[in-house]
C-alpha positions as a Markdown table, in Angstrom:
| # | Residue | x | y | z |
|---|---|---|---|---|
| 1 | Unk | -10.6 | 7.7 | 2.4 |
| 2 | Unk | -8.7 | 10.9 | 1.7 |
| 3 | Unk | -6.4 | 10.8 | -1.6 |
| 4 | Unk | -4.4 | 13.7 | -0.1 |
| 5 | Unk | -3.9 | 12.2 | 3.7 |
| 6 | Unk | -0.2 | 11.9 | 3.3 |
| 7 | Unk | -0.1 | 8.9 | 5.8 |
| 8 | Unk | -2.4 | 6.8 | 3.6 |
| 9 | Unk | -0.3 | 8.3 | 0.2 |
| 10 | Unk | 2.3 | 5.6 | 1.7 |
| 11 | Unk | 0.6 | 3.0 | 1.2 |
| 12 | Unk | 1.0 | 1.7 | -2.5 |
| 13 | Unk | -0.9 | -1.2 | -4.4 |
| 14 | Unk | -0.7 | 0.0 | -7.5 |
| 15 | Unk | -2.3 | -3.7 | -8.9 |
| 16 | Unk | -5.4 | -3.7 | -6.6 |
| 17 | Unk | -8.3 | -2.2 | -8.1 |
| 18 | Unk | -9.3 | 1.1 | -6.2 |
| 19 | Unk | -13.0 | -0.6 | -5.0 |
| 20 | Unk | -11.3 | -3.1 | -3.1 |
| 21 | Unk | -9.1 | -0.6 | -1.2 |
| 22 | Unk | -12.1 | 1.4 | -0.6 |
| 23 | Unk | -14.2 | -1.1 | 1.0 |
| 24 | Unk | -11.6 | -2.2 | 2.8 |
| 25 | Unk | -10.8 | 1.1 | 4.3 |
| 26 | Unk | -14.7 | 1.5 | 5.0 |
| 27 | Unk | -14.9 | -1.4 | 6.8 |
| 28 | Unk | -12.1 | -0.5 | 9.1 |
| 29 | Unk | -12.8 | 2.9 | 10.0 |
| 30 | Unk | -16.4 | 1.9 | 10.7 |
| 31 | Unk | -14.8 | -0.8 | 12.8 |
| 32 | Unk | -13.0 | 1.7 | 14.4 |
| 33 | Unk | -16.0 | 4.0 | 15.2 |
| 34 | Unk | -17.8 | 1.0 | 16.1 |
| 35 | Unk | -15.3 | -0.6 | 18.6 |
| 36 | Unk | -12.7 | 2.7 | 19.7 |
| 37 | Unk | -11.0 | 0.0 | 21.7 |
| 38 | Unk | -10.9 | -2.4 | 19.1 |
| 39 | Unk | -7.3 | -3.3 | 19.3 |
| 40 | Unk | -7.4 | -3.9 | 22.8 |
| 41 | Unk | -10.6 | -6.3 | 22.5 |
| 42 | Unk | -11.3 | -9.6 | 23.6 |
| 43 | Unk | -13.2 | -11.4 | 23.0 |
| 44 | Unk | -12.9 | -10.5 | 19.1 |
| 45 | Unk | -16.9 | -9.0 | 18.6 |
| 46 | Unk | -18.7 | -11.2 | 16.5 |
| 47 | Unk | -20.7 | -8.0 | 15.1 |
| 48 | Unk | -17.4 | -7.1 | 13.5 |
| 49 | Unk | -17.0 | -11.0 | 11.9 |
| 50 | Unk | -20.5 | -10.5 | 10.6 |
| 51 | Unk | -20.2 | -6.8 | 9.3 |
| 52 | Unk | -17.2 | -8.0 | 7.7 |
| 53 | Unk | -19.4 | -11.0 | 5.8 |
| 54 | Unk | -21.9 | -8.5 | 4.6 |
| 55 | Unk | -19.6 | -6.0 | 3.8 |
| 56 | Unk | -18.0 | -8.4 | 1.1 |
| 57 | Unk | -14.3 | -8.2 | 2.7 |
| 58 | Unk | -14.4 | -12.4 | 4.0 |
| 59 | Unk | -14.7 | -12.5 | -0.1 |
| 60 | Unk | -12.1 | -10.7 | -1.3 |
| 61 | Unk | -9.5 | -13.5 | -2.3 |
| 62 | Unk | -11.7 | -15.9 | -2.6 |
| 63 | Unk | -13.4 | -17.2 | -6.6 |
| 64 | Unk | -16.2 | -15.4 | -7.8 |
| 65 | Unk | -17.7 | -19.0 | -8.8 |
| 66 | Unk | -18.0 | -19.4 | -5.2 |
| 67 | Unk | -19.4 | -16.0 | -4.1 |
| 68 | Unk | -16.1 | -14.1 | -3.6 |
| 69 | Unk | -14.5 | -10.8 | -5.1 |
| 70 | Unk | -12.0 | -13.2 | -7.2 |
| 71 | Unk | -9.4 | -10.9 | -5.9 |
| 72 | Unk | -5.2 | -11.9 | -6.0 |
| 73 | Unk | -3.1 | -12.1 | -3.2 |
| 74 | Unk | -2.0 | -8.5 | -4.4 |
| 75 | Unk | -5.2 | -7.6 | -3.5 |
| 76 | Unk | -5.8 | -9.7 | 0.0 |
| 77 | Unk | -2.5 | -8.4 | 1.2 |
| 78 | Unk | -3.8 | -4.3 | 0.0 |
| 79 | Unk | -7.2 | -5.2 | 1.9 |
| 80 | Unk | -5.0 | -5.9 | 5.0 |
| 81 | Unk | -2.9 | -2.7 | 4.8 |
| 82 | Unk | -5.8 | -0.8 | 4.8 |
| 83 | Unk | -7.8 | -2.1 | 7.1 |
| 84 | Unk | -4.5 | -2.4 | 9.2 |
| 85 | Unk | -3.8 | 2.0 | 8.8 |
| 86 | Unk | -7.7 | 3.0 | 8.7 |
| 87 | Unk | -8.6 | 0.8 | 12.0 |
| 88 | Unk | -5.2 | 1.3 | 13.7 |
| 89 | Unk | -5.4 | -2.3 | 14.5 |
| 90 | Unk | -3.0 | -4.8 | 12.8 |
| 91 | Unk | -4.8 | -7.7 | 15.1 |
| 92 | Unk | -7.5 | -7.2 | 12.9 |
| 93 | Unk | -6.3 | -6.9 | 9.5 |
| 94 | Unk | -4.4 | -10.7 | 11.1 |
| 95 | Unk | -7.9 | -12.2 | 11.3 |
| 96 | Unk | -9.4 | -11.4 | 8.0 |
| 97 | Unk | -5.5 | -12.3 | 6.7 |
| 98 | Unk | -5.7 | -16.7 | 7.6 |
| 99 | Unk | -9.1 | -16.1 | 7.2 |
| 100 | Unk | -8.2 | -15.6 | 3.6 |
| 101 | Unk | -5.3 | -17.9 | 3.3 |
| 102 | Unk | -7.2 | -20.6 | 4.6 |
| 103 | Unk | -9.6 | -20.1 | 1.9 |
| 104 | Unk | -8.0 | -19.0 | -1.4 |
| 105 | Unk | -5.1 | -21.2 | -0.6 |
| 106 | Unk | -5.7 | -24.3 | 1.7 |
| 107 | Unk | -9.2 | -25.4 | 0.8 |
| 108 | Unk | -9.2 | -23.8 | -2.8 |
| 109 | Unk | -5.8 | -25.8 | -4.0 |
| 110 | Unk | -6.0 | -28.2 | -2.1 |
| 111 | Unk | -10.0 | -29.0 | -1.3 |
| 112 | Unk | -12.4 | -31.8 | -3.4 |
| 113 | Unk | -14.9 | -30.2 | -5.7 |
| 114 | Unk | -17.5 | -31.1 | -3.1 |
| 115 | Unk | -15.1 | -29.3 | -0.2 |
| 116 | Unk | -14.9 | -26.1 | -2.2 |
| 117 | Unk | -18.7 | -26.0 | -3.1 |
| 118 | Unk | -19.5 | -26.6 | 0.2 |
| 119 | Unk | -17.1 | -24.4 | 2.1 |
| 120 | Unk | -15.8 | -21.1 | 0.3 |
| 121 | Unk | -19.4 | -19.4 | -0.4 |
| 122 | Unk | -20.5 | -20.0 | 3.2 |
| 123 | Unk | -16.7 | -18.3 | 3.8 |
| 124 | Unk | -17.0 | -15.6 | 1.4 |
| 125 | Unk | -20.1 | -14.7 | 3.3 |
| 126 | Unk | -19.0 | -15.0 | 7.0 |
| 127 | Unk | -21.4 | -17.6 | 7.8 |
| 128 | Unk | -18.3 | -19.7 | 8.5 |
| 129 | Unk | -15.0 | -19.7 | 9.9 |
| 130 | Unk | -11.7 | -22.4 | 9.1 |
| 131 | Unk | -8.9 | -22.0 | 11.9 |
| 132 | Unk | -5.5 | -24.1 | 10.9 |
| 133 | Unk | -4.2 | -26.1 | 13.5 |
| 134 | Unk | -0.3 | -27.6 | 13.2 |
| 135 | Unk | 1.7 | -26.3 | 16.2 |
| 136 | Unk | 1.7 | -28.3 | 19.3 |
| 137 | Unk | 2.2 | -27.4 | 22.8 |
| 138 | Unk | 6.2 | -26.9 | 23.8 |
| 139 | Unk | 7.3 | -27.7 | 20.3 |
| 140 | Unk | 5.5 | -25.3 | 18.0 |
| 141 | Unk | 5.3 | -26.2 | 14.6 |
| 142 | Unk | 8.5 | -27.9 | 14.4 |
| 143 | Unk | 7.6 | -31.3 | 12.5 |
| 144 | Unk | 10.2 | -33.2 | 14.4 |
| 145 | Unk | 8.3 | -32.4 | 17.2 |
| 146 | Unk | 4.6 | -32.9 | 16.2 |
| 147 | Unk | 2.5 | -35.9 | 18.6 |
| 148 | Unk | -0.9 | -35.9 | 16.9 |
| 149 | Unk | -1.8 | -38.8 | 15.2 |
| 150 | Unk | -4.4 | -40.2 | 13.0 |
| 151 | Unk | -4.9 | -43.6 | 12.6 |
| 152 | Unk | -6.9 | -45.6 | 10.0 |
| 153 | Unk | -10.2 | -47.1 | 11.4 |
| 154 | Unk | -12.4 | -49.5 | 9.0 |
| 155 | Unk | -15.1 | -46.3 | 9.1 |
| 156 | Unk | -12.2 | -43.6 | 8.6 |
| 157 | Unk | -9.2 | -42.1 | 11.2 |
| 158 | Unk | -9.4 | -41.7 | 14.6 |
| 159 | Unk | -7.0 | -38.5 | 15.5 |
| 160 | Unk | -5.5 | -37.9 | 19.0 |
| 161 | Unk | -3.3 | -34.9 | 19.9 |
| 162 | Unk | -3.2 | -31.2 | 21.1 |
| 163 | Unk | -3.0 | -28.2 | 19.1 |
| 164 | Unk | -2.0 | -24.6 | 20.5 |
| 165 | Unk | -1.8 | -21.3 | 19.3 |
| 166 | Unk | -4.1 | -21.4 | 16.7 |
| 167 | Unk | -5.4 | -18.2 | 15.1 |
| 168 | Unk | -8.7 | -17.5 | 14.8 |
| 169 | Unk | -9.4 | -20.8 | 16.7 |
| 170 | Unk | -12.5 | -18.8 | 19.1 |
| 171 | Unk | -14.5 | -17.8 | 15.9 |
| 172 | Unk | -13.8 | -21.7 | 14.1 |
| 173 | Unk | -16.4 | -24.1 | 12.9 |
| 174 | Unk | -13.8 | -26.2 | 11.6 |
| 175 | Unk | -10.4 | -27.1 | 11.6 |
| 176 | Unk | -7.7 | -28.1 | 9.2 |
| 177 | Unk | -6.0 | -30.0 | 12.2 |
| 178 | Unk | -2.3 | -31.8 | 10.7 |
| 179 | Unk | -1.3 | -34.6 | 12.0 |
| 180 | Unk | 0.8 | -37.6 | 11.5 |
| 181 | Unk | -0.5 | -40.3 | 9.2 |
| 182 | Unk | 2.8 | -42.8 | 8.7 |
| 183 | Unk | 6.0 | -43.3 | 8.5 |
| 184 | Unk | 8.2 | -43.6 | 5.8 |
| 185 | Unk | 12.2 | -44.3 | 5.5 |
| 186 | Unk | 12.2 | -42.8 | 9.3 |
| 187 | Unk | 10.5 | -40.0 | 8.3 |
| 188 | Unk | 7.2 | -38.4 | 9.0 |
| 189 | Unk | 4.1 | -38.1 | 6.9 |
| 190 | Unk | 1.8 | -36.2 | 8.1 |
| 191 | Unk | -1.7 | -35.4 | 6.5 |
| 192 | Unk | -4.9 | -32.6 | 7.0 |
| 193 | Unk | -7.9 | -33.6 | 8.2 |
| 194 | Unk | -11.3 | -31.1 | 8.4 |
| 195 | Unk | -12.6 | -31.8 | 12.0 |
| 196 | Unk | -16.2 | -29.9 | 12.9 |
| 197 | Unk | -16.2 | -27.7 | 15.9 |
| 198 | Unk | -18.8 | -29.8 | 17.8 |
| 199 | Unk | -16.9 | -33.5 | 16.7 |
| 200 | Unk | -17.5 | -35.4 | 19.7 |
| 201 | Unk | -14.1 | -35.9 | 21.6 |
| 202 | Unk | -12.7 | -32.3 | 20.3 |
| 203 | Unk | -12.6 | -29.4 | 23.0 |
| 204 | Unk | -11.6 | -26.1 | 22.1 |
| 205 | Unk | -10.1 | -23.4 | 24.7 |
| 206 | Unk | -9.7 | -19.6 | 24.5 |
| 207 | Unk | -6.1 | -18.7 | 25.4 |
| 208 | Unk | -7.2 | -15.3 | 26.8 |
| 209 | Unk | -6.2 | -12.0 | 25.8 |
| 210 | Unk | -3.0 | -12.2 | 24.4 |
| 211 | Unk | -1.2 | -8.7 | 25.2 |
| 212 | Unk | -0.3 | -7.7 | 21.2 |
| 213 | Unk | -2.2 | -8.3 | 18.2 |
| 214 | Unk | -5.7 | -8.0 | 19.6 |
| 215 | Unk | -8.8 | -8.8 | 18.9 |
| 216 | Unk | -7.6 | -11.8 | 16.6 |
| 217 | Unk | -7.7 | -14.7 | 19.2 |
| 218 | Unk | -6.1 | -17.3 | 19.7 |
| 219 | Unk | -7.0 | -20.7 | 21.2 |
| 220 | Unk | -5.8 | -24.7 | 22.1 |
| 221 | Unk | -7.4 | -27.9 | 21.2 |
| 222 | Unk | -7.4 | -31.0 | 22.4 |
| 223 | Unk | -8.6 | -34.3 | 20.5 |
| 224 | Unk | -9.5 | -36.9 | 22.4 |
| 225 | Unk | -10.2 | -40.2 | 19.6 |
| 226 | Unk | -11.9 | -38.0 | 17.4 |
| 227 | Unk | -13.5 | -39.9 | 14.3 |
| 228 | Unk | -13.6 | -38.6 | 11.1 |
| 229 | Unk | -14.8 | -40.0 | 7.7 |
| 230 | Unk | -12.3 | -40.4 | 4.5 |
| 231 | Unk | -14.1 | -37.3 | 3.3 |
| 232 | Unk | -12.4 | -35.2 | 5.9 |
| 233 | Unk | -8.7 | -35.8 | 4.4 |
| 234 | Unk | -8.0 | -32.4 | 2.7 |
| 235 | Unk | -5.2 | -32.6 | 0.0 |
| 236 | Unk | -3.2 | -35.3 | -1.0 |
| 237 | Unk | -2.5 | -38.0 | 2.3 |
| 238 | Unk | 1.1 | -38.0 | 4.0 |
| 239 | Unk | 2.1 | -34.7 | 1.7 |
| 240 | Unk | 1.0 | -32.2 | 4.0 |
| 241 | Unk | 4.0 | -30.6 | 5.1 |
| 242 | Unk | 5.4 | -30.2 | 1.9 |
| 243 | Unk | 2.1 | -29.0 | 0.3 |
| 244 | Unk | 0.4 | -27.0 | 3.2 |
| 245 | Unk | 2.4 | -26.1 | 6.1 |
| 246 | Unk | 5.8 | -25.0 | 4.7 |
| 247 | Unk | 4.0 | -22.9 | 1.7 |
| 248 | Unk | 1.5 | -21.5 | 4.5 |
| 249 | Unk | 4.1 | -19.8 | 6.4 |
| 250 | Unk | 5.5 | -18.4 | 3.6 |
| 251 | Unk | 2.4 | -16.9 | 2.2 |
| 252 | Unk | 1.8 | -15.5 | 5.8 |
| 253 | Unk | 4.9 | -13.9 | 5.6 |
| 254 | Unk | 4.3 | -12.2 | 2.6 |
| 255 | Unk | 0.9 | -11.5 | 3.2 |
| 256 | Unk | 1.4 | -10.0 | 6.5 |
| 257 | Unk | 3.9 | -7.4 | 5.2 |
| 258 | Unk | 0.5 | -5.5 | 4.3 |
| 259 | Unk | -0.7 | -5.2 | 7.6 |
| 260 | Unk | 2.1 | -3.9 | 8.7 |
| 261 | Unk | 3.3 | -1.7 | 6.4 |
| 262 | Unk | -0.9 | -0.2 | 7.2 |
| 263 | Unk | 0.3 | -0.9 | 10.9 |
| 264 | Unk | 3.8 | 1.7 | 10.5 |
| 265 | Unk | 1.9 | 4.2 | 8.6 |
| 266 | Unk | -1.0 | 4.3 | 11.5 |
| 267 | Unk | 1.8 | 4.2 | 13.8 |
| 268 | Unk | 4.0 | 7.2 | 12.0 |
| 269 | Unk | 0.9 | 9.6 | 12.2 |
| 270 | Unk | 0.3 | 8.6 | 15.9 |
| 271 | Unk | 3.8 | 9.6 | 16.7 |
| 272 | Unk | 3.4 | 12.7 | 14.3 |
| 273 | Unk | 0.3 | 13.9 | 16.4 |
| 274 | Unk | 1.8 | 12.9 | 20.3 |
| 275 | Unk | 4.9 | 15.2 | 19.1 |
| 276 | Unk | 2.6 | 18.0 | 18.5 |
| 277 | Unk | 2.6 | 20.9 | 16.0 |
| 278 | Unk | 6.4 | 21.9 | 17.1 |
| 279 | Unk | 8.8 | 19.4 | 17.6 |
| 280 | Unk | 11.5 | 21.7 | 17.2 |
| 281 | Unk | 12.6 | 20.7 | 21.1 |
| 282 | Unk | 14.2 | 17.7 | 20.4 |
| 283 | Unk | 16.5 | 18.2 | 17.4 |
| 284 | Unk | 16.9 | 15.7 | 14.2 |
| 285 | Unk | 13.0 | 14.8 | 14.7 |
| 286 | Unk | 11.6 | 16.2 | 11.5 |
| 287 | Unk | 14.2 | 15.0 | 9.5 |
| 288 | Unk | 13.7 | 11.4 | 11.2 |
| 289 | Unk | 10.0 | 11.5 | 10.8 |
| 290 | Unk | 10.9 | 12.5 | 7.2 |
| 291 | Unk | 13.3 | 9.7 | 6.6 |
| 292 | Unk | 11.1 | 7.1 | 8.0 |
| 293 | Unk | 8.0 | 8.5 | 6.0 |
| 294 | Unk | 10.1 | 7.5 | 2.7 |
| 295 | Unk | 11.2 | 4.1 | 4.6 |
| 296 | Unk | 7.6 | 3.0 | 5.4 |
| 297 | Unk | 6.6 | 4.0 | 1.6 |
| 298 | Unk | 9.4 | 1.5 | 0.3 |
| 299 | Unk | 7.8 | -1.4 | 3.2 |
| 300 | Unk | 4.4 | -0.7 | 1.2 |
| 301 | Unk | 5.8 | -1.2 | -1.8 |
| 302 | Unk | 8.2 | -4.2 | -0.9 |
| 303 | Unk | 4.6 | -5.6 | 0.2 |
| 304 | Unk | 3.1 | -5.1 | -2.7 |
| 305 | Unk | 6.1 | -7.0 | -4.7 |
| 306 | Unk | 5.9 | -9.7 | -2.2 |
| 307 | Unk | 2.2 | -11.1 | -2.9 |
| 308 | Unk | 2.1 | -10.5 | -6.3 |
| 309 | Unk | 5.5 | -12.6 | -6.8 |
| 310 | Unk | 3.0 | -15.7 | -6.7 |
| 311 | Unk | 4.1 | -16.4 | -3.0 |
| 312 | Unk | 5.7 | -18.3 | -1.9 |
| 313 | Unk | 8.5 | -17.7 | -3.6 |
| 314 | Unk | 12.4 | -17.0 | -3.6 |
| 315 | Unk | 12.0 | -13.3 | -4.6 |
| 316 | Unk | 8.9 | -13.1 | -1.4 |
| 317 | Unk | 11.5 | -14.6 | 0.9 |
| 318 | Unk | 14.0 | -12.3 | -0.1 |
| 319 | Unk | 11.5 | -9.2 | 0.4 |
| 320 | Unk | 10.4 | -10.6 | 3.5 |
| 321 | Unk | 13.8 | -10.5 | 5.0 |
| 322 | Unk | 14.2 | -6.8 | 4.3 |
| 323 | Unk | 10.5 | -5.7 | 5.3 |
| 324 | Unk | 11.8 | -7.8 | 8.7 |
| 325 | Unk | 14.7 | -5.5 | 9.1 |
| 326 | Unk | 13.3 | -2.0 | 7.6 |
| 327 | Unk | 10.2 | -2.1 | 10.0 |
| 328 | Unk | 13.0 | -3.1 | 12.8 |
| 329 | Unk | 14.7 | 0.1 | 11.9 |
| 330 | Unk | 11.5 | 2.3 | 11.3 |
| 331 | Unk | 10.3 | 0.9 | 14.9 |
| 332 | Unk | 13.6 | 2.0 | 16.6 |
| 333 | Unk | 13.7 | 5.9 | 15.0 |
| 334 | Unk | 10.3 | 6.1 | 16.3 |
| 335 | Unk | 11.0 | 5.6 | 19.5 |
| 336 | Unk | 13.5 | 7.6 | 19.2 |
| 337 | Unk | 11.7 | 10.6 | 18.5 |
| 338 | Unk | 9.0 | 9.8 | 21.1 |
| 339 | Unk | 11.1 | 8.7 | 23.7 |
| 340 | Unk | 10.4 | 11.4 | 26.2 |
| 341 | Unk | 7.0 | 12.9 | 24.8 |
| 342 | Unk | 3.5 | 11.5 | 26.8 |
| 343 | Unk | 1.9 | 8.8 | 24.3 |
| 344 | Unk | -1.7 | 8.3 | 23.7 |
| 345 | Unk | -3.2 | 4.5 | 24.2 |
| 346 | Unk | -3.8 | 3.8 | 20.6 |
| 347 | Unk | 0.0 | 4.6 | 19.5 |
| 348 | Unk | 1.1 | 2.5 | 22.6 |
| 349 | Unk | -0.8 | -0.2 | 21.7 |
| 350 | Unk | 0.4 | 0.0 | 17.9 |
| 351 | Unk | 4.4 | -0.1 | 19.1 |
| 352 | Unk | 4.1 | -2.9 | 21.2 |
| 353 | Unk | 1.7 | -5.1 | 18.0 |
| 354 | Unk | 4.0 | -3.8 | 15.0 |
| 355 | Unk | 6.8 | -4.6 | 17.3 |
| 356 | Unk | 5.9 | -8.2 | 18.6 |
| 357 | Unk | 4.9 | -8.7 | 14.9 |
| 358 | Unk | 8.9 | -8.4 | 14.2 |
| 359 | Unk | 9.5 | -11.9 | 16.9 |
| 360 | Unk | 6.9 | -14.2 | 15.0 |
| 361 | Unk | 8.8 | -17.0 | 13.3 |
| 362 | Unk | 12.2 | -14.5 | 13.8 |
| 363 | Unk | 14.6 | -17.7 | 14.6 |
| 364 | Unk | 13.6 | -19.2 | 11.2 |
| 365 | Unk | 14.3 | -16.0 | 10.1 |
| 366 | Unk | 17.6 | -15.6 | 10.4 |
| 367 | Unk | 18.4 | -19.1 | 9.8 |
| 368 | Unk | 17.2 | -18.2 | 6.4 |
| 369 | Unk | 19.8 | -15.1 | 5.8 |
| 370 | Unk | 22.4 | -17.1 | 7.6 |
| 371 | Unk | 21.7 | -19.5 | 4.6 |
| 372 | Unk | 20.9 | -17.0 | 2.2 |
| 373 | Unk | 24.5 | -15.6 | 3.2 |
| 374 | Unk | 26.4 | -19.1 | 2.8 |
| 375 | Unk | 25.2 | -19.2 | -0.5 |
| 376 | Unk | 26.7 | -16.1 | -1.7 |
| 377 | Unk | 30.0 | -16.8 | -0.3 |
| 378 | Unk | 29.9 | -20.2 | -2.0 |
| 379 | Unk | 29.4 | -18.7 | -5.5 |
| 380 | Unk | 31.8 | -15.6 | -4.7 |
């Protein structure tokens, strides 16, 4: 990792110790040299899933007591960028990302002492992998519009649903499935339940290759009277929403501004290279490719704010919703620039992730700015 490589000098995590960001950027350039078509893959190669277990990078974030680097989610979100820029491969940096969140959030807040001892050091390792299932097929993760159900047997729950879009879902032994547990005052409770890969009435299928954000795949389930013991409720029953899901998004949000701020920076020396040595042909470029080198160093550091704010939080949502509209604007000058020049696959492929990164969650979005914007206007 070259100190003086002006792309990666964007990149700032001033919090993160330097031996983090170093084996992170290891790992994804030997990824890269590994697997040259690696964000294009699918299936995701489990080589990579296991290198990335030896390597200690499944461990970053998660407690040392349990095996892990005991590292922040300053440091997770660092890991990402790097792994994002040195691999060329946001997808990637996506996997390792829930991977994370799954662990140093979900089963470490929220897990039994005999759920963390048993889960988080096979997970720092690699030896295992948690995929978190909420949205549901033509509804998404909207709780109005979630099906699955649990109900209470005199042995445990027996769950019923369908889950879709679920991250990670190929490489999963488990899954922190959500479903609804109750009902109170007309309203919804819904609970987490750990469900084993090979639970007898759960069938998992692979979506396919998605056309962005590759290799992290992406799959459905369906659950078919699946019984589970008490000891499968994870957290607190009926407060999942509240305690899981809307704090998991979030924390994705935030986390996943490290990615792509790794993601623009890849993507800026791309454009830099498919220009050529003399751009001087089509006029305003240097200065455009300087602007946006400044822009993309304020994303990295607007990331780094985000996870250490302790996210989620009101000052990550804030940050998130200008990362969301400076990496619209950094997107749109490089095209500009590269509008009529002949791009190579690996800065095609990098547009069309960093850009179908942008739509993900976008409606809820802007109903937050619309809201954020009501609120100033009611104080003015």
């Amino acid at each position: 990792m070259s100190q003086q490589d002006p792309f990666h000098t964007l990149l700032d995590f001033p919090e993160t110790l330097p031996q983090i960001r170093h084996m992170a950027a290891d790992f994804g350039k030997e990824t890269l040299k590994a697997f040259p078509d690696i964000a294009s893959s699918h299936p995701f190669p489990r080589e990579v899933w296991k290198n990335a277990g030896e390597k200690g990078i499944l461990g970053i974030g998660l407690p040392t007591i349990f095996g892990g680097q005991g590292g922040s989610f300053h440091d997770i979100s660092a890991a990402a960028a790097e792994i994002s820029f040195s691999a060329a491969c946001p997808g990637l940096a996506l996997s390792i990302l829930l991977h994370h969140m799954i662990g140093a959030f979900i089963i470490k807040d929220f897990g039994t002492k005999k759920q963390q001892q048993t889960l988080l050091p096979p997970m720092a390792r690699g030896e295992i992998c948690i995929s978190l299932a909420i949205s549901e097929p033509g509804t998404g993760a909207s709780p109005k519009g979630i099906r699955s159900l649990a109900e209470k047997t005199p042995e445990g729950w027996q769950i019923s649903g369908n889950k879709t879009f679920i991250t990670n879902a190929a490489l999963a032994d488990l899954f922190a499935v959500m479903v609804i547990t109750g009902e109170n005052k007309g309203r919804k409770e819904f609970s987490t339940f750990l469900i084993p890969r090979q639970s007898k009435g759960l069938c998992v299928k692979d979506m396919g290759p998605l056309p962005f954000l590759r290799p992290a795949p992406h799959g459905e389930i369906s659950l078919g009277a699946v019984s589970v013991s008490d000891s499968a409720l994870l957290g607190k029953p009926g407060y999942a929403l509240n305690d899981m899901a809307k704090p998991f998004r979030g924390l994705e949000d935030a986390l996943m501004a490290g990615a792509v701020a790794g993601g623009l920076a890849a993507l800026l020396q791309r454009c830099c290279r498919d220009i050529g040595k003399d751009p001087a042909d089509f006029p305003g470029t240097t200065d455009i490719a300087g602007l946006n080198e400044a822009r993309i160093a304020a994303l990295a550091s607007l990331a780094s704010r985000a996870a250490a704010s302790s996210p989620p939080s009101a000052i990550s949502e804030r940050i998130n919703r200008a990362i969301r509209d400076l990496s619209r604007r950094i997107l749109e000058d490089l095209r500009t620039i590269t509008k009529d020049r002949t791009l190579r696959q690996d800065t095609k492929t990098l547009f069309m992730d960093l850009e179908k990164s942008g739509t993900i969650a976008a409606g809820a979005a802007a109903v937050r700015q619309h809201q954020a914007g009501e609120r100033l206007f009611q104080f003015s």
